[in-house]
C-alpha positions as CSV (number, residue, x, y, z in Angstrom):
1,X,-16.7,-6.0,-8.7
2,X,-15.4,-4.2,-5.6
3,X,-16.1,-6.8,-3.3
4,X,-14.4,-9.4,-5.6
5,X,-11.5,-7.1,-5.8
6,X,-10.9,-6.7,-1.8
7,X,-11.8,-10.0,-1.0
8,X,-9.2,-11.2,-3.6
9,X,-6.7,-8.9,-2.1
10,X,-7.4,-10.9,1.2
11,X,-7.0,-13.9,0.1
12,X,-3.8,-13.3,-1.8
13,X,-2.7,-11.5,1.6
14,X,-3.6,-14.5,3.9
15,X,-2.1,-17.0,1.3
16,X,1.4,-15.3,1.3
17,X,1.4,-15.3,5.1
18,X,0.5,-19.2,5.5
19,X,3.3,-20.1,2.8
20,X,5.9,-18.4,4.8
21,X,4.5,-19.3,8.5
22,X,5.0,-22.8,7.0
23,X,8.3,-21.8,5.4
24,X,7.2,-22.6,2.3
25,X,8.4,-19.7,0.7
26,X,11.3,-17.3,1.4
27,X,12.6,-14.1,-0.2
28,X,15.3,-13.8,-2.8
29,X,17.1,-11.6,-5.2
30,X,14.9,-13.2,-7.9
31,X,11.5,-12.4,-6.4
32,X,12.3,-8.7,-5.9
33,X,13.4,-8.2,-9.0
34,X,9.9,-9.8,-10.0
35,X,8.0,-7.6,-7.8
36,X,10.5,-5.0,-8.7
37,X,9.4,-5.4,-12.6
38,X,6.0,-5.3,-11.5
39,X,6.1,-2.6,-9.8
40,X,7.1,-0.6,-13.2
41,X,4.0,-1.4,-14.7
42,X,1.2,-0.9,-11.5
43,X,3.2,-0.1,-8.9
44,X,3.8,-1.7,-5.1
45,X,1.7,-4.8,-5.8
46,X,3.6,-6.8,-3.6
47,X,3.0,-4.4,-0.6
48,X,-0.6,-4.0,-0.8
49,X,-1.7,-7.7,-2.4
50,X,0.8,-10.0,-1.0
51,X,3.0,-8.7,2.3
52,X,2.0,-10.6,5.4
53,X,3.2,-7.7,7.4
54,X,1.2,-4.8,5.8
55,X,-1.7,-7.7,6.3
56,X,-1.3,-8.3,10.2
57,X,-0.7,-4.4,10.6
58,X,-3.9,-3.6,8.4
59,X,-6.1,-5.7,10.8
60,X,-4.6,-4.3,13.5
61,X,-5.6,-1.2,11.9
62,X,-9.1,-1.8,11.8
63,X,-9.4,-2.8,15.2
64,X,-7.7,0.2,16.4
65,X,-10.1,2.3,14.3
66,X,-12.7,0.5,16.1
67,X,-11.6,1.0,19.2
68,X,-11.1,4.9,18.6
69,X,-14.4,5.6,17.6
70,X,-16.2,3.8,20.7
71,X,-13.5,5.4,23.1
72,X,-13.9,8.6,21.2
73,X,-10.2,9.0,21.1
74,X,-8.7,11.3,17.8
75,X,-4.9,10.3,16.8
76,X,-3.4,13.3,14.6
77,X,-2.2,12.1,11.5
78,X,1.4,10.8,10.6
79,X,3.5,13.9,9.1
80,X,4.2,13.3,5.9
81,X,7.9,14.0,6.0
82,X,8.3,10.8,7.9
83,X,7.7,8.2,4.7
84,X,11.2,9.6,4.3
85,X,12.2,8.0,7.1
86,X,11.8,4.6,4.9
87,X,14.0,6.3,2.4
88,X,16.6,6.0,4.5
89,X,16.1,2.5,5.3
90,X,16.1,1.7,2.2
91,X,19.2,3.4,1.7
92,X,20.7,1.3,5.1
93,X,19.3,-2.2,3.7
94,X,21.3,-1.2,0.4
95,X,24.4,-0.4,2.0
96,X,24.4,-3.8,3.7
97,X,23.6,-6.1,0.5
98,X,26.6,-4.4,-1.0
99,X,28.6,-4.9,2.1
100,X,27.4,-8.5,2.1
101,X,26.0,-7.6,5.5
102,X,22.6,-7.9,4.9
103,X,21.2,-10.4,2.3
104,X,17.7,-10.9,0.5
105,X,17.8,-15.2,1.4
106,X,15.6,-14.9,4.8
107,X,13.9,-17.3,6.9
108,X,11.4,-16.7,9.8
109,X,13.4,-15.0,12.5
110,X,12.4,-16.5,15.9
111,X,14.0,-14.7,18.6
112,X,12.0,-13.0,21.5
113,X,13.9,-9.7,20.4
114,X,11.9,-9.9,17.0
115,X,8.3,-11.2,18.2
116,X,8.6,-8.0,20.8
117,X,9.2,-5.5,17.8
118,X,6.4,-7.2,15.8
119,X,3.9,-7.0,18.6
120,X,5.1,-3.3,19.2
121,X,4.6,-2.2,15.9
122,X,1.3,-4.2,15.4
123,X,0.4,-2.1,18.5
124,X,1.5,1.4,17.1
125,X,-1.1,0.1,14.0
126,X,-4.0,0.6,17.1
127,X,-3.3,4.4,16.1
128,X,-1.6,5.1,12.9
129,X,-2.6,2.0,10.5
130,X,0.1,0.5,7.9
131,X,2.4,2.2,10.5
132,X,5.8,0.3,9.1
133,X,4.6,0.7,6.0
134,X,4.5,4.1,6.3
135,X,7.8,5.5,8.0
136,X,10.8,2.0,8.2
137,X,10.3,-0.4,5.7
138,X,13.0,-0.5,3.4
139,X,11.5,-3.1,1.0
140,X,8.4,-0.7,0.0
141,X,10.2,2.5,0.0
142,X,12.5,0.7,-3.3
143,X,9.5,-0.3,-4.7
144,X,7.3,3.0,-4.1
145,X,9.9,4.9,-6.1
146,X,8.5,3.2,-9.1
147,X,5.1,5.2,-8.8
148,X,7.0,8.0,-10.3
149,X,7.7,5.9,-13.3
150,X,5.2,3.4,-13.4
151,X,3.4,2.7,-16.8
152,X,0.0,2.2,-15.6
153,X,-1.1,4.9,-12.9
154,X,-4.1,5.2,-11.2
155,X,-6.1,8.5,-12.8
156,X,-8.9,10.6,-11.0
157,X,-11.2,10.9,-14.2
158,X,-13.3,14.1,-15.7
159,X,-16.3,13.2,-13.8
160,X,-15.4,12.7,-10.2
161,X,-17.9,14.0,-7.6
162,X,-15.4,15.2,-5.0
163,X,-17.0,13.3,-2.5
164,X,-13.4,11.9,-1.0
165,X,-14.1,7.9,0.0
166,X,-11.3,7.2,-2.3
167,X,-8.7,9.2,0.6
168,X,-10.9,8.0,3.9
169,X,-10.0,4.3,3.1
170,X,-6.4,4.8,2.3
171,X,-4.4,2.7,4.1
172,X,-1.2,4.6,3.3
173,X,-3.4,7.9,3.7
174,X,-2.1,8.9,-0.1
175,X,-5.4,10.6,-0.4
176,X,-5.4,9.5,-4.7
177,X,-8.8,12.1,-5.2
178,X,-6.4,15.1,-4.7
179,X,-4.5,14.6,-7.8
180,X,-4.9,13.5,-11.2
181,X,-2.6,10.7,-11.9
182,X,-2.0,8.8,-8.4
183,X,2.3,9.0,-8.0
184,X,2.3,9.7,-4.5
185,X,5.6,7.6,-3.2
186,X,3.0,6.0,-0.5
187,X,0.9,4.3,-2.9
188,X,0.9,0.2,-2.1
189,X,-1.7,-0.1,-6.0
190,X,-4.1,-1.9,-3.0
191,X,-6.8,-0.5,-5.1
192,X,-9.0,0.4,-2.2
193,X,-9.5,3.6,-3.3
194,X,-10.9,2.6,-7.1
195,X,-13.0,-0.2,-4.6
196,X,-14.5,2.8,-2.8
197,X,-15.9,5.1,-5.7
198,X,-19.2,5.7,-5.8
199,X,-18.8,6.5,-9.7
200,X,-17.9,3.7,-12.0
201,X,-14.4,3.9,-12.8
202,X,-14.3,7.2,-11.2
203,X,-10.4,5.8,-10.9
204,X,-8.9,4.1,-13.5
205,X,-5.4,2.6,-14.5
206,X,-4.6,4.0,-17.9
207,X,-1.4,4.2,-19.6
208,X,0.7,7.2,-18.5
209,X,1.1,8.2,-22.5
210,X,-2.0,8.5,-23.5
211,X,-5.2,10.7,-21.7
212,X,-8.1,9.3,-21.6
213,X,-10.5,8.9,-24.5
214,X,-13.6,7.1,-23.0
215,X,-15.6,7.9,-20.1
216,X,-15.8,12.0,-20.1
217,X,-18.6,13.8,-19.0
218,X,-19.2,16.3,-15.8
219,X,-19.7,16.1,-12.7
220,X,-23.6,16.3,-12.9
221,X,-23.6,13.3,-15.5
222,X,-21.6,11.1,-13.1
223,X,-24.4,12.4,-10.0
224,X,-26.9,10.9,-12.7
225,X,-25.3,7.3,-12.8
């Protein structure tokens, strides 16, 4: 099951990139508001399951990690006052749809301008992965706000070991073990942390009105699994 769920997420990831590096697809009004309606019941699916972006930059990610541990080279972590930074942006990209400024009908920008600021912030992923994801875009700072609201949050359950995979292989660096339901404004519902549990369904998404019936124990019951 956990290596069907992030090799689906991969293949979703690398499907949405072909379509629009053919320009097969492009973005409208009517597909956020899809993703948008999604988002209320599981979150920023769209960010970690379909954006090309978040895809490139978590590659880059990994390669960077590589990189770091053979060079021995230790990057402090992002502060997490600058996800507001995205905030922002998202409050910019606002301002210019209503201004007619700015528009959601895109196509594949081509200018040398635009490849450099790709390739720089594919290179700032060498250090600090889902970098974009995590401090400009304005797209996935709209759609994180929904994890405050969402119908179907991820939940630490009763018998989780505290052994902390679930916040080493977050790509946002949410860190989903520290809290009981998961509505951190970072969350992208990529589901590696619920891939990473040692415990069977040591994270689980349940309905945010009801707690959870099934699956209690201790900690020493889920050490026996």
């Amino acid at each position: 099951m956990k290596i069907k769920l992030h090799t689906v997420r991969r293949c979703t990831q690398t499907a949405m990139m072909v379509l629009m590096a053919a320009g097969a697809f492009r973005f409208s009004p009517a597909f956020f508001l899809l993703m948008f309606i999604i988002a209320l019941f599981f979150g920023p699916v769209f960010c970690g399951w379909l954006c090309p972006f978040g895809f490139l930059q978590e590659l880059a990610g990994q390669v960077g990690k590589f990189l770091r541990r053979r060079l021995k080279i230790r990057v402090p972590e992002l502060p997490y006052q600058t996800r507001y930074i995205r905030i922002a942006s998202a409050l910019l990209m606002l301002t210019g749809m209503a201004t007619g400024v700015l528009t959601l009908e895109g196509g594949r920008p081509d200018s040398i301008l635009f490849a450099a600021a790709l390739a720089f912030l594919l290179m700032l992923n060498l250090l600090w992965p889902r970098f974009f994801c995590r401090t400009l875009c304005p797209m996935g700072a709209l759609l994180g706000l929904t994890n405050l609201i969402k119908i179907y949050p991820l939940r630490v359950q009763a018998f989780c070991v505290g052994c902390g995979k679930c916040n080493k292989v977050c790509p946002m660096g949410v860190q989903p073990g520290k809290r009981g339901d998961n509505r951190d404004l970072g969350c992208i519902a990529c589901m590696e942390c619920r891939a990473a549990c040692p415990v069977e369904s040591g994270l689980r998404l349940q309905s945010a009105g009801r707690m959870s019936r099934r699956h209690t124990g201790t900690k020493e019951a889920a050490n026996e699994l």
